[in-house]
Backbone bond lengths (Angstrom), bond angles and torsions (degrees), N, CA, C in turn:
res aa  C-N    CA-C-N  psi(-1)  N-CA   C-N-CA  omega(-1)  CA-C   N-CA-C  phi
1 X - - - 1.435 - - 1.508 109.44 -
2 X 1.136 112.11 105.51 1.363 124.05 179.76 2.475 108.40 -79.97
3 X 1.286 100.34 122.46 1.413 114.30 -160.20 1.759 83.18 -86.62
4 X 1.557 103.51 134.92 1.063 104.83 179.64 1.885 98.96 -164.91
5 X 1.262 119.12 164.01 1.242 121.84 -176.62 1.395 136.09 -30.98
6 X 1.549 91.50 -30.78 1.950 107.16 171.80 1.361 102.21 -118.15
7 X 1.349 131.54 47.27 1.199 135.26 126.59 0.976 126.02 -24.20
8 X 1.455 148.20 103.22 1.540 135.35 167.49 1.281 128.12 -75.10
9 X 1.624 111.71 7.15 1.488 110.50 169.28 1.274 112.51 -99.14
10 X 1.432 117.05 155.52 1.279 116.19 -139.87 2.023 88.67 -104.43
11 X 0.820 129.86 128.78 1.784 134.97 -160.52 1.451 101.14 -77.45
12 X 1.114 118.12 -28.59 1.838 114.66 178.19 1.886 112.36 -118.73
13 X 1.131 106.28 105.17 1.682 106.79 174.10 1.153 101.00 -113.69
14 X 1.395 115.23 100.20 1.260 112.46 178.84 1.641 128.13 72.14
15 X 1.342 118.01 -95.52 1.559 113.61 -164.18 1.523 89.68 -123.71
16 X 1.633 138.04 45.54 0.866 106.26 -165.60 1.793 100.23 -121.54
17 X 0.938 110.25 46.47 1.333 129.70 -160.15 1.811 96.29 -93.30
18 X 1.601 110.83 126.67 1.600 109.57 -177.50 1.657 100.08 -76.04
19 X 1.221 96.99 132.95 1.857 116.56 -178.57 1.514 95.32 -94.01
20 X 1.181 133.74 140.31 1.345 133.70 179.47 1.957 114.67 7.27
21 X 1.155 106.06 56.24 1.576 119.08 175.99 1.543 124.77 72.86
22 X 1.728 91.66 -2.15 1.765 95.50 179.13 1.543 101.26 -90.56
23 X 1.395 121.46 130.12 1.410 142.60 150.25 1.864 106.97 -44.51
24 X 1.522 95.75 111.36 1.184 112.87 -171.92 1.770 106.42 -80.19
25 X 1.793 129.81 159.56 1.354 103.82 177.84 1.148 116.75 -81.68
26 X 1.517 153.05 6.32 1.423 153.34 154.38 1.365 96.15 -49.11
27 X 2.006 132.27 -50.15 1.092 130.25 -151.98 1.615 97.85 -93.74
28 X 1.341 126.59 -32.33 1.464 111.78 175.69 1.803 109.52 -81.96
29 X 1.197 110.47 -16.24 1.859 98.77 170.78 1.440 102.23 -71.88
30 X 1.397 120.15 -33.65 1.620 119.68 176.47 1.505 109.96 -45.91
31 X 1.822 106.51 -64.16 1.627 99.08 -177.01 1.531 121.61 -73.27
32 X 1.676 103.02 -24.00 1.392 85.20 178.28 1.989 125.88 -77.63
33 X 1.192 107.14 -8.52 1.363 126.47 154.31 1.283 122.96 -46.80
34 X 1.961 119.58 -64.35 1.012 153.16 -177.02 1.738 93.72 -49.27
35 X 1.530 117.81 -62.49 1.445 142.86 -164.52 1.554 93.36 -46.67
36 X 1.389 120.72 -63.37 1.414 141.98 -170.96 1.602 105.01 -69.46
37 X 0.968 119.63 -23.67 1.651 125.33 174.44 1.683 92.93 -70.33
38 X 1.035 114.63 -61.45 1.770 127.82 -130.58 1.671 88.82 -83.07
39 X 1.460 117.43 -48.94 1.875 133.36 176.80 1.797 97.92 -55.06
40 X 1.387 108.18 -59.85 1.287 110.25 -130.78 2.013 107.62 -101.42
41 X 0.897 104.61 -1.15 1.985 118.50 -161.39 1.637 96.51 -76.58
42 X 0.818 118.88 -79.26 1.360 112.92 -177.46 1.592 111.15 -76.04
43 X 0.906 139.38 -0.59 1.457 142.61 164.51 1.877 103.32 -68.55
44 X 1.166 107.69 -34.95 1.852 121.69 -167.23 1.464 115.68 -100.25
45 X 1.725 97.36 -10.79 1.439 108.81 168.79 1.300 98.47 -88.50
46 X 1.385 118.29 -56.31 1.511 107.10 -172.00 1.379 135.06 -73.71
47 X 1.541 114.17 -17.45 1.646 115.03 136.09 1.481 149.61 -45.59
48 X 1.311 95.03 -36.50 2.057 122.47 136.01 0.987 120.15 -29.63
49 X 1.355 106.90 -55.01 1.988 116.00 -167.90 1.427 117.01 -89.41
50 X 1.220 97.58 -21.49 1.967 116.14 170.95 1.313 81.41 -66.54
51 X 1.318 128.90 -92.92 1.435 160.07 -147.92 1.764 99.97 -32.16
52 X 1.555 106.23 -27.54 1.852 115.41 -169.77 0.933 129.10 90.07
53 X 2.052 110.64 24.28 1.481 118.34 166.70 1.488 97.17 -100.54
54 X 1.700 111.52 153.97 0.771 125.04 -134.58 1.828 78.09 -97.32
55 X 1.735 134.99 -170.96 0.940 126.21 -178.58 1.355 114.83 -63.57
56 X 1.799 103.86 -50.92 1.901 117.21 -177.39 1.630 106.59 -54.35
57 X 1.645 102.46 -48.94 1.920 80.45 -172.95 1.567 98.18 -90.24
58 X 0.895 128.25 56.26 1.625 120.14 165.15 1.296 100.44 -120.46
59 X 1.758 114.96 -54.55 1.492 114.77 157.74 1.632 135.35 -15.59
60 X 2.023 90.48 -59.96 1.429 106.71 -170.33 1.505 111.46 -71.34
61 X 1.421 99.88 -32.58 1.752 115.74 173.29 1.598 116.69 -61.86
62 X 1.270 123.77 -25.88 1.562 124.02 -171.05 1.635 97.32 -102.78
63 X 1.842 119.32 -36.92 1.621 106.05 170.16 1.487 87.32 -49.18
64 X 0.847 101.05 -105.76 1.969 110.53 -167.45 1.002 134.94 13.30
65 X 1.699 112.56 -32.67 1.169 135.46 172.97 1.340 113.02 -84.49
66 X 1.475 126.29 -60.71 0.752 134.85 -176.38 2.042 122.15 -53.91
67 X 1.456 88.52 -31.96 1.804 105.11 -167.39 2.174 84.25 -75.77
68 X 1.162 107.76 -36.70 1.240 103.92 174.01 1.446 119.33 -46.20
69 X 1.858 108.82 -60.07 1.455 109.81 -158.97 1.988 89.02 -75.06
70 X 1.293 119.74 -29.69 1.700 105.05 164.62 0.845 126.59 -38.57
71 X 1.628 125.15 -54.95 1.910 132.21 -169.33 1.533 95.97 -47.43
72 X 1.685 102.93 -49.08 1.997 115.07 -167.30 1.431 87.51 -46.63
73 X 1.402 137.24 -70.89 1.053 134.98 -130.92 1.354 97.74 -76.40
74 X 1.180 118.97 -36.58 1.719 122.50 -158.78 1.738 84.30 -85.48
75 X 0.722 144.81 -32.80 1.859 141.32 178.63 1.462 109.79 -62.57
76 X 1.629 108.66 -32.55 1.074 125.10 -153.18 1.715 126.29 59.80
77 X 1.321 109.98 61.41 1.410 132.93 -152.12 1.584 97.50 -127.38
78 X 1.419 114.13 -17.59 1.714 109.43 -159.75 1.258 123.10 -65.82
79 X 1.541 102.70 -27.50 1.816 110.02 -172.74 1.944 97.93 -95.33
80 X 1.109 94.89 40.58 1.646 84.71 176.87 1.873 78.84 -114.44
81 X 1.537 135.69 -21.07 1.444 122.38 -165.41 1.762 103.09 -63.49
82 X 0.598 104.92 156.28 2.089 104.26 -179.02 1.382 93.06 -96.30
83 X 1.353 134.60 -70.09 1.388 154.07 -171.43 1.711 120.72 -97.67
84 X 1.579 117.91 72.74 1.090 103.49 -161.59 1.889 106.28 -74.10
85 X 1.190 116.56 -26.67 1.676 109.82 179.88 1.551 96.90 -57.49
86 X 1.212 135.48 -59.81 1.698 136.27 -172.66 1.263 109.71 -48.39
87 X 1.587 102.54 -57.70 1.691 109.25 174.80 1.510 123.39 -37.42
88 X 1.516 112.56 -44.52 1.240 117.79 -151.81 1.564 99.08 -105.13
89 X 1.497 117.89 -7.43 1.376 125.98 168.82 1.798 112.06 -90.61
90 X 1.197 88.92 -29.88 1.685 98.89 172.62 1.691 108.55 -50.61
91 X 1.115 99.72 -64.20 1.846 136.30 -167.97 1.621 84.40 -42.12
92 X 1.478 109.76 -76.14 1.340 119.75 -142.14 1.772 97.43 -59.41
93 X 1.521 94.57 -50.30 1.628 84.75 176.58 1.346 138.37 -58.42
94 X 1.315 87.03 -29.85 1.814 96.42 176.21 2.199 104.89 -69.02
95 X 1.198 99.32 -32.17 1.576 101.91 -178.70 1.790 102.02 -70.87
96 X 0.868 113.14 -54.78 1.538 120.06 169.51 1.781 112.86 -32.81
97 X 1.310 103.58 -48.38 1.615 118.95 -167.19 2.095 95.03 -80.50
98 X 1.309 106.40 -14.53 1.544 79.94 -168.13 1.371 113.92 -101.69
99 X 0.970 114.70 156.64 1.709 135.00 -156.74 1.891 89.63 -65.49
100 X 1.623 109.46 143.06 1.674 97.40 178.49 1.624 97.87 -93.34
101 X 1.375 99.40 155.73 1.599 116.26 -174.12 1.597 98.96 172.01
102 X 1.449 87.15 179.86 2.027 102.93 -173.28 1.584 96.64 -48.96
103 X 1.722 142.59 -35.48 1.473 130.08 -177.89 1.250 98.05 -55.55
104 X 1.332 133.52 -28.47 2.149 126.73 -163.93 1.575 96.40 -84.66
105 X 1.089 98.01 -31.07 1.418 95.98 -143.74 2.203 93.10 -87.14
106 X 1.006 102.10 -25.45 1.537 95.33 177.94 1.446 121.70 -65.46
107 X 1.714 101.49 133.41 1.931 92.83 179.19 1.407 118.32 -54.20
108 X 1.477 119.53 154.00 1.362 100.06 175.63 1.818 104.82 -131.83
109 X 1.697 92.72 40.07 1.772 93.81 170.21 1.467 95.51 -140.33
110 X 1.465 109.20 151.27 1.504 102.95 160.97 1.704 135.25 -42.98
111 X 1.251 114.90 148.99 1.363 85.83 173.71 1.366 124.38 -78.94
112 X 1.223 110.06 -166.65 1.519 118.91 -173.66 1.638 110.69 56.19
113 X 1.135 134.79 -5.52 1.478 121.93 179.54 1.403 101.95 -95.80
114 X 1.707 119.78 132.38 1.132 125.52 154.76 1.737 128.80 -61.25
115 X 1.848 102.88 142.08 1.448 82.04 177.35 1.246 110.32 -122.02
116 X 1.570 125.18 178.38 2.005 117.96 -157.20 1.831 87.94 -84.78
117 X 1.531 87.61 142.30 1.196 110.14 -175.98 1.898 108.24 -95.64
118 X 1.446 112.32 114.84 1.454 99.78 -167.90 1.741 98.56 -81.70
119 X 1.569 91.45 146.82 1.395 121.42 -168.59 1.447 114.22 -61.07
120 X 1.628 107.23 -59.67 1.221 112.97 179.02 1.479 134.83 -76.19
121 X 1.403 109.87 148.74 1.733 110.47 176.47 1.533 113.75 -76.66
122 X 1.497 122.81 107.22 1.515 127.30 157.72 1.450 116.58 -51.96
123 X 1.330 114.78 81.83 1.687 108.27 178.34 1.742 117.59 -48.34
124 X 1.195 109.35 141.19 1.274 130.32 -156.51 2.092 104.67 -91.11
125 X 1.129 135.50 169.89 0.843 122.89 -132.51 1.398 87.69 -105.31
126 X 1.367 142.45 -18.48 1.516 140.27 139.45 1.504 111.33 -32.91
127 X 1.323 127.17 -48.83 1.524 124.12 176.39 1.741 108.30 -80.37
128 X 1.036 112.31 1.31 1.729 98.75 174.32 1.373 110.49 -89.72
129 X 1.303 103.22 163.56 1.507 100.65 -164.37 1.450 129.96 -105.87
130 X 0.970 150.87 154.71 1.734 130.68 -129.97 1.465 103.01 -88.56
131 X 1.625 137.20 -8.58 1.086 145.01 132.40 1.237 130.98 -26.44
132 X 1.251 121.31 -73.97 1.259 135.35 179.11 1.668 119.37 -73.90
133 X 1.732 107.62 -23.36 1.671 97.75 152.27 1.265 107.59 -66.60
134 X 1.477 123.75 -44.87 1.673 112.69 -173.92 1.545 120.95 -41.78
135 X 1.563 107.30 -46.34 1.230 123.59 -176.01 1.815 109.89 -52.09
136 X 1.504 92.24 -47.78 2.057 97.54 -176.96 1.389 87.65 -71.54
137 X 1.296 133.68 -42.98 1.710 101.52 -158.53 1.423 101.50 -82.89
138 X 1.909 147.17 -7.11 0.533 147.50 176.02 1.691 116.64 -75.14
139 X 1.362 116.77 -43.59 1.457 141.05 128.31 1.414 131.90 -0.33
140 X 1.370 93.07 -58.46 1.669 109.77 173.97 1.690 119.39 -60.60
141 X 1.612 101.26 -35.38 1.255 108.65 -161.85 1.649 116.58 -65.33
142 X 1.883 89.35 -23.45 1.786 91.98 -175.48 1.404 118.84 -74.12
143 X 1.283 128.94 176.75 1.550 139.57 163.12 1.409 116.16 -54.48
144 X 1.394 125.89 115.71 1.650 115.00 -172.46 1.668 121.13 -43.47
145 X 1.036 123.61 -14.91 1.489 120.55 -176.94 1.623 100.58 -88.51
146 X 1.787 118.39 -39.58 1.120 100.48 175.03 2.103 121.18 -99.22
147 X 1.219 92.23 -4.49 1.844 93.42 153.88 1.524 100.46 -77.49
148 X 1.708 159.31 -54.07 1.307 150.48 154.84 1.280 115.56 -3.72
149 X 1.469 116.99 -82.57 1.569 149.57 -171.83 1.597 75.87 -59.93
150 X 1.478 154.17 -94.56 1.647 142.95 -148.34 1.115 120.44 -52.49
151 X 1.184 106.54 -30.60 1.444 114.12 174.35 1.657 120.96 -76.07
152 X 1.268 116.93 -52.11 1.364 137.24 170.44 1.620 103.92 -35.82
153 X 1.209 105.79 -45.96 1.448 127.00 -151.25 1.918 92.14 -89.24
154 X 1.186 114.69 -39.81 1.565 118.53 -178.14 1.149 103.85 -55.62
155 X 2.370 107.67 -49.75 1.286 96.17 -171.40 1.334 139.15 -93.42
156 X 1.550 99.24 31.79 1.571 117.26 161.49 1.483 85.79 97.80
157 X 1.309 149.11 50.86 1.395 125.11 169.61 1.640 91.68 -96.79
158 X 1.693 114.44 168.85 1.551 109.63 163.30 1.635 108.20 -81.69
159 X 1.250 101.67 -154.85 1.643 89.41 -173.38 1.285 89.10 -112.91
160 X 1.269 148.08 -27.61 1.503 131.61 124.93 1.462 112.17 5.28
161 X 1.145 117.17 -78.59 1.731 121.31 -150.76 1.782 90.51 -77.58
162 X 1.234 123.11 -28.94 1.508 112.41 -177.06 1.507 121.49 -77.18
163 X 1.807 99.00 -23.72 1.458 96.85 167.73 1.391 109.05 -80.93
164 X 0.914 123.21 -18.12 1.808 125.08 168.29 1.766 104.76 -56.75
165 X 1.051 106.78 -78.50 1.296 109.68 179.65 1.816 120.44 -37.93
166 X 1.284 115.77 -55.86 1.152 131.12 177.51 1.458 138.06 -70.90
167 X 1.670 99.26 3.76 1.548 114.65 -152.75 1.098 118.08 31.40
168 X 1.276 153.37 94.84 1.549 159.48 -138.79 1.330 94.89 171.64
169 X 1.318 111.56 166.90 1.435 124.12 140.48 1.344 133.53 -98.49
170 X 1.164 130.53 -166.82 1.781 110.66 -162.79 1.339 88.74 -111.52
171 X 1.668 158.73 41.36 1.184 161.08 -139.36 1.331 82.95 -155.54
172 X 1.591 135.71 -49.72 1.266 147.96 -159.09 1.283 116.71 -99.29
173 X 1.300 102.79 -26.13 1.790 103.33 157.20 1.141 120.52 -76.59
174 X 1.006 129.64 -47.80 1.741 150.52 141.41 1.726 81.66 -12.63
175 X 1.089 108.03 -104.44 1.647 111.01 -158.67 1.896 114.67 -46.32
176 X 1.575 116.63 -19.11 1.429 97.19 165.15 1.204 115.53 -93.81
177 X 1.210 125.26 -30.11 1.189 129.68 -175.48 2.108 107.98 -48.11
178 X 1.668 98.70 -39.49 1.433 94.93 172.41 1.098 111.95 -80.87
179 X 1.311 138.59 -6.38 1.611 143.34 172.85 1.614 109.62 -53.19
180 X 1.502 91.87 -41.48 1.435 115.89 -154.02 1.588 113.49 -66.28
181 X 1.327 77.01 -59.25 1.728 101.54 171.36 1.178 129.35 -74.30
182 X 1.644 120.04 5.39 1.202 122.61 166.04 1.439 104.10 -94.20
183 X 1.784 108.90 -32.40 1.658 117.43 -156.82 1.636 82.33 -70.65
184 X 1.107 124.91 -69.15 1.523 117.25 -178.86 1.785 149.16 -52.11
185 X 1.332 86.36 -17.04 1.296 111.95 152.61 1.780 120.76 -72.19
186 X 1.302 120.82 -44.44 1.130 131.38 -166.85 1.691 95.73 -85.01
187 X 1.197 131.99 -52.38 1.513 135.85 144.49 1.368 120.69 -18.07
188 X 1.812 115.35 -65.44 1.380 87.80 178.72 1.371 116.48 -97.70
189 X 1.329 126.88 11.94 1.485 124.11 153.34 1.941 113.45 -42.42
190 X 1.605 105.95 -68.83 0.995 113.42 178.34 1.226 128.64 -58.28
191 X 1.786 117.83 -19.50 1.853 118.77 174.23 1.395 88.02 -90.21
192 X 1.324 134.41 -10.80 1.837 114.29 -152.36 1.133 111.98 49.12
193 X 1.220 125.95 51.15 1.924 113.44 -179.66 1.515 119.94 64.81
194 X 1.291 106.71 15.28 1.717 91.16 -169.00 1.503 99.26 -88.33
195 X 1.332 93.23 172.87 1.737 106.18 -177.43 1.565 112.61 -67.34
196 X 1.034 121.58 -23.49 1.471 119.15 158.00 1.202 137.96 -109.98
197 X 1.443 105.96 136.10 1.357 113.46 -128.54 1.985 101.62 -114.05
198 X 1.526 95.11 -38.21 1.282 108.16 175.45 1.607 127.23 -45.89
């Protein structure tokens, strides 16, 4: 995200004003926030879509998340997260998992503060490519903890960051992750690769 005049983030939250050229910590939770926006947005959508949310609530599931790790930042709460990729994959999934009602529907930033607008286009499920639907409907077939753990694992997390996300330990990712790869192995033995998977 290149910062430029129509920026929608707002340059002063609070104390984050440069004191003789040193980056104050209001202003480095800003970029390191910003950093995790710009890496991580469509990476958390498309773990969503593994996961069997559809494009719209995967979207609505990662704002959610994201407007979350904002409030942190605007509180100045953000550098208390240990793991912000886990954190913010944690979030989204758990927003994904909750039932819609007045909890979805409430803002969860002050008003009047702008929030960063992600840059890139998440191609929509007409632009994906007849591979990678195979892969989600192939996906679907596993047990949600081990479609979770495959997905996690697609989207480059370590198995560190998945036991973060997953509350697990990394001994137990280890052990679904081989669940996984047997269940799918044994799957496409029996389709031979074909496009249907069910």
């Amino acid at each position: 995200m290149e910062a430029d005049d129509s920026d929608p983030m707002p340059t002063n939250l609070g104390n984050s004003s440069q004191v003789g050229g040193e980056i104050t910590g209001q202003e480095r939770m800003r970029e390191s926030f910003l950093d995790l926006v710009e890496r991580d947005y469509r990476r958390v959508i498309r773990m969503l879509m593994l996961l069997g949310a559809s494009q719209q609530d995967a979207q609505d599931a990662v704002q959610d998340a994201f407007l979350q790790g904002w409030n942190r930042v605007v509180n100045g709460d953000w550098n208390n997260v240990d793991s912000p990729g886990a954190w913010i994959r944690r979030i989204a999934i758990r927003s994904y998992h909750r039932p819609p009602g007045r909890a979805r529907t409430q803002p969860l930033i002050a008003q009047g503060v702008d929030l960063p607008d992600h840059a890139e286009h998440v191609p929509g499920h007409a632009e994906l490519t007849e591979q990678i639907l195979w892969v989600v409907q192939l996906l679907d077939t596993l047990p949600a903890d081990l479609r979770m753990v495959t997905a996690l694992t697609m989207d480059k997390l370590t198995c560190t960051e998945i036991a973060q996300v997953m509350w697990l330990r990394p001994q137990q990712v280890l052990d679904l992750r081989k669940k996984a790869r047997s269940a799918l192995s044994q799957r496409l033995a029996v389709t031979g690769g074909k496009e249907d998977v069910r």
